[in-house]
N, C-alpha and C positions, 0 to 999 in steps of 0.2 A: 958167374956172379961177380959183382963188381966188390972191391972194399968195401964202398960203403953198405951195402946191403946183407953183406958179411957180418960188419961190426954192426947194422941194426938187428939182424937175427939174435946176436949174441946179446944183447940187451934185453932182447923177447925172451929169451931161456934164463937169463940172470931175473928177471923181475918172476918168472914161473918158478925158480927153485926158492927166491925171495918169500911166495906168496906163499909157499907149499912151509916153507920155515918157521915162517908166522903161525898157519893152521898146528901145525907140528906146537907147536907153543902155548895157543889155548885148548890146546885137547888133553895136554896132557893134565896128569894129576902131580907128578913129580917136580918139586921146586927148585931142584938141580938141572933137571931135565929143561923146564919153562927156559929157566935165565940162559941155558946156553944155546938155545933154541933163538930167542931173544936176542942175543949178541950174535947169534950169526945171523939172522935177518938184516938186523942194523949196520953188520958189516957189510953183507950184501948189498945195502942199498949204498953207500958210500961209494961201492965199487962203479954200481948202476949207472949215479951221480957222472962220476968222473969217466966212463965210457960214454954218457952221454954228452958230453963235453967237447968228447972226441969226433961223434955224428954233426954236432954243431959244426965243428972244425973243418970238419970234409966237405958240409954243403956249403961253409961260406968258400971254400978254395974252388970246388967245383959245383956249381950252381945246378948243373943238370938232375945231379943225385938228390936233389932236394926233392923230399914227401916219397923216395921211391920204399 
C-alpha cells in the first residue's frame, strides 16, 4: 500500500468511529454522557479536517495517487 492510500483509509476509520460517536450521543438518555460523546465527535472531526488536508497534500505532490 502506498501512503497515500494508507492515510486515506485512516480517514475512512476516523469518520466511522466519528459517525459511531455521534449515534453513541443521540441514543443516549444521559446528559454527561450526550456532551462528551458530543465533544469527541467534534474532536474527531477536527482531526478528520486536518488529515484530510494531508490527502490534499500528497495528491498535489504526487498526482498519480489522486482518487486512488
Amino acid at each position: 500500500m502506498t501512503v497515500s492510500s494508507d492515510v486515506k483509509t485512516c480517514v475512512a476509520s476516523l469518520k466511522s468511529a466519528q459517525a459511531s460517536l455521534e449515534q453513541f450521543a443521540l441514543s443516549t438518555q444521559n446528559e454527561q454522557a450526550k456532551q462528551l460523546f458530543t465533544q469527541a465527535a467534534s474532536s474527531t472531526q477536527q482531526i478528520v479536517d486536518q488529515v484530510e488536508q494531508r490527502v490534499q497534500q500528497l495528491e498535489s505532490e504526487e498526482p498519480q495517487y489522486k482518487g486512488l
